[in-house]
C-alpha positions in Angstrom: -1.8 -18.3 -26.6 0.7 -15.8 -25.8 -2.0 -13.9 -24.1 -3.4 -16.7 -22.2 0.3 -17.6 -20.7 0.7 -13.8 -19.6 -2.9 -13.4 -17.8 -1.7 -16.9 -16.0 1.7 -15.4 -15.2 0.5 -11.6 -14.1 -2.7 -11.8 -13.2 -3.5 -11.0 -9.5 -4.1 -14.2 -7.0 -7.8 -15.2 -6.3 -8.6 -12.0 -4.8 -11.5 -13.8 -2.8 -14.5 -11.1 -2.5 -12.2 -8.5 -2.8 -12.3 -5.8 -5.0 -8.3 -6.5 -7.0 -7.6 -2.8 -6.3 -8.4 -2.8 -2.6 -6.5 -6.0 -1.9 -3.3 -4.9 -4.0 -3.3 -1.6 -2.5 -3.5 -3.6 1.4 -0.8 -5.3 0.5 1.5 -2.7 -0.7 0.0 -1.2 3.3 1.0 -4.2 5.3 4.3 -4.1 3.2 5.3 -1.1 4.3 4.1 -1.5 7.8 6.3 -4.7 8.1 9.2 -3.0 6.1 11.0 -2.2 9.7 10.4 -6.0 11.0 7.5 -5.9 12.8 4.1 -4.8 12.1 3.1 -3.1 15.4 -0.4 -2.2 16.4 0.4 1.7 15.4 0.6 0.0 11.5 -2.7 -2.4 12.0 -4.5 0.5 13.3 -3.2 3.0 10.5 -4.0 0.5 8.0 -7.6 -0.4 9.3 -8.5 3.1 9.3 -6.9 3.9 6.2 -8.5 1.0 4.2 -12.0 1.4 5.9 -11.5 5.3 4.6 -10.3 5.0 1.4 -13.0 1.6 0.6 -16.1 2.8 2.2 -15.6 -0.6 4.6 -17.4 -1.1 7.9 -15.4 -2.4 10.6 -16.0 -6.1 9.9 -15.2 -5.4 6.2 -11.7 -3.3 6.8 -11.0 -6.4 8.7 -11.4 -9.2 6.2 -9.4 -6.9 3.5 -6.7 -6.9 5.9 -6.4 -10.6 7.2 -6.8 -10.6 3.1 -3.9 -8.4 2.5 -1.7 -9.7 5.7 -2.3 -13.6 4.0 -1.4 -12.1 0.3 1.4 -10.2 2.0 3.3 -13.3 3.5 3.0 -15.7 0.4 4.0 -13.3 -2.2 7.5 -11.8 -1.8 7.1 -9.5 -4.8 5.6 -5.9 -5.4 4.8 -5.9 -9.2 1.7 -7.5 -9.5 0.2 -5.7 -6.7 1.5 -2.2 -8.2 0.7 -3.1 -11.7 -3.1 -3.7 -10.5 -3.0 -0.5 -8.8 -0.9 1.4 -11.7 -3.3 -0.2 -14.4 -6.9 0.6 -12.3 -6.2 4.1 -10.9 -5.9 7.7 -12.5 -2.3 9.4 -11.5 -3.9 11.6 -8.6 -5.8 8.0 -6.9 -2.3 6.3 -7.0 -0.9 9.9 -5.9 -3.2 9.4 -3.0 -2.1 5.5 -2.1 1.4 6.7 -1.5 0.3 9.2 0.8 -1.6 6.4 2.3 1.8 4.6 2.4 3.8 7.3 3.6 0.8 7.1 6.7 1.3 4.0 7.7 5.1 4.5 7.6 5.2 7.1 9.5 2.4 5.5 12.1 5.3 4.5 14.6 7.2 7.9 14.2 9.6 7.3 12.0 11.1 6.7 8.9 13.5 3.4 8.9 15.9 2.7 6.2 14.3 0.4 4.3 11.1 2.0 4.7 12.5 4.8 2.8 13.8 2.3 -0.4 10.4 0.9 -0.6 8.9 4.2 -0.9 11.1 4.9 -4.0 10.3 1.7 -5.1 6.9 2.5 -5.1 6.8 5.8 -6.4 8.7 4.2 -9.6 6.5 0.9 -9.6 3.5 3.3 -9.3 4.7 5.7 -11.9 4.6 8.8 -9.5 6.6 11.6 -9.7 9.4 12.0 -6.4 8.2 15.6 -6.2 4.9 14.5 -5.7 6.0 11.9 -3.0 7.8 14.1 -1.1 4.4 16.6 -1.1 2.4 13.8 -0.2 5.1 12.6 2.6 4.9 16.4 4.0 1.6 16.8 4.1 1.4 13.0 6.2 4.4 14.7 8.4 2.0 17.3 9.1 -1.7 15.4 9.5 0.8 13.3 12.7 2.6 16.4 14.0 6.2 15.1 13.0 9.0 16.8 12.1 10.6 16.8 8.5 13.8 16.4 9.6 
């Protein structure tokens, strides 16, 4: 019984055709693209890309996941369940590489906004990934964009 109430309580949304992993880890994209108040083209097309990548999507594909993730995005105003799907489904070097994903799509615009920066040490705890880690991953996003570190 117990069981059955916490599957209810934490289990992702309908998740449609999408695979639970991709749609969590699009949400926890769009979140962060929207994390400075608007999500500007320079996020959709980060995102796109990125999910298309990292999914092995064609165009039309990338683009469901993301109207997907947008829709997930605006009705749910928490993180956990998304990062717990990810966290539970994804070895410590696949959820290394969604925060570098992450840090990507932060970053798409130029820079690094306040509370940009708190999600992304939300999501290194949420995801259970080392700071250290973050940071290399954050540097190495700096680098792919030809920003600066400062």
């Amino acid at each position: 019984m117990l069981d059955a109430l916490k599957s209810l309580l934490f289990s992702n949304r309908s998740t449609g055709d999408h695979d639970p992993v991709a749609l969590a880890t699009t949400v926890l994209l769009v979140e962060a693209g929207m994390m400075d108040g608007t999500f500007g083209p320079e996020e959709r097309v980060s995102v796109l890309a990125l999910v298309r990548q990292r999914f092995s999507l064609d165009d039309a594909g990338a683009a469901r996941l993301l109207a997907a993730g947008e829709a997930e995005a605006a009705r749910s105003a928490e993180l956990y369940s998304h990062t717990r799907t990810v966290k539970d489904n994804l070895s410590y070097n696949e959820r290394l590489d969604i925060i570098e994903m992450v840090w990507e799509v932060v970053y798409a615009d130029g820079h690094l906004h306040d509370f940009e920066a708190n999600l992304m040490r939300r999501l290194n705890r949420l995801l259970f990934v080392e700071d250290a880690d973050s940071g290399l991953a954050r540097k190495r996003v700096l680098d792919r964009l030809g920003l600066s570190s400062s």
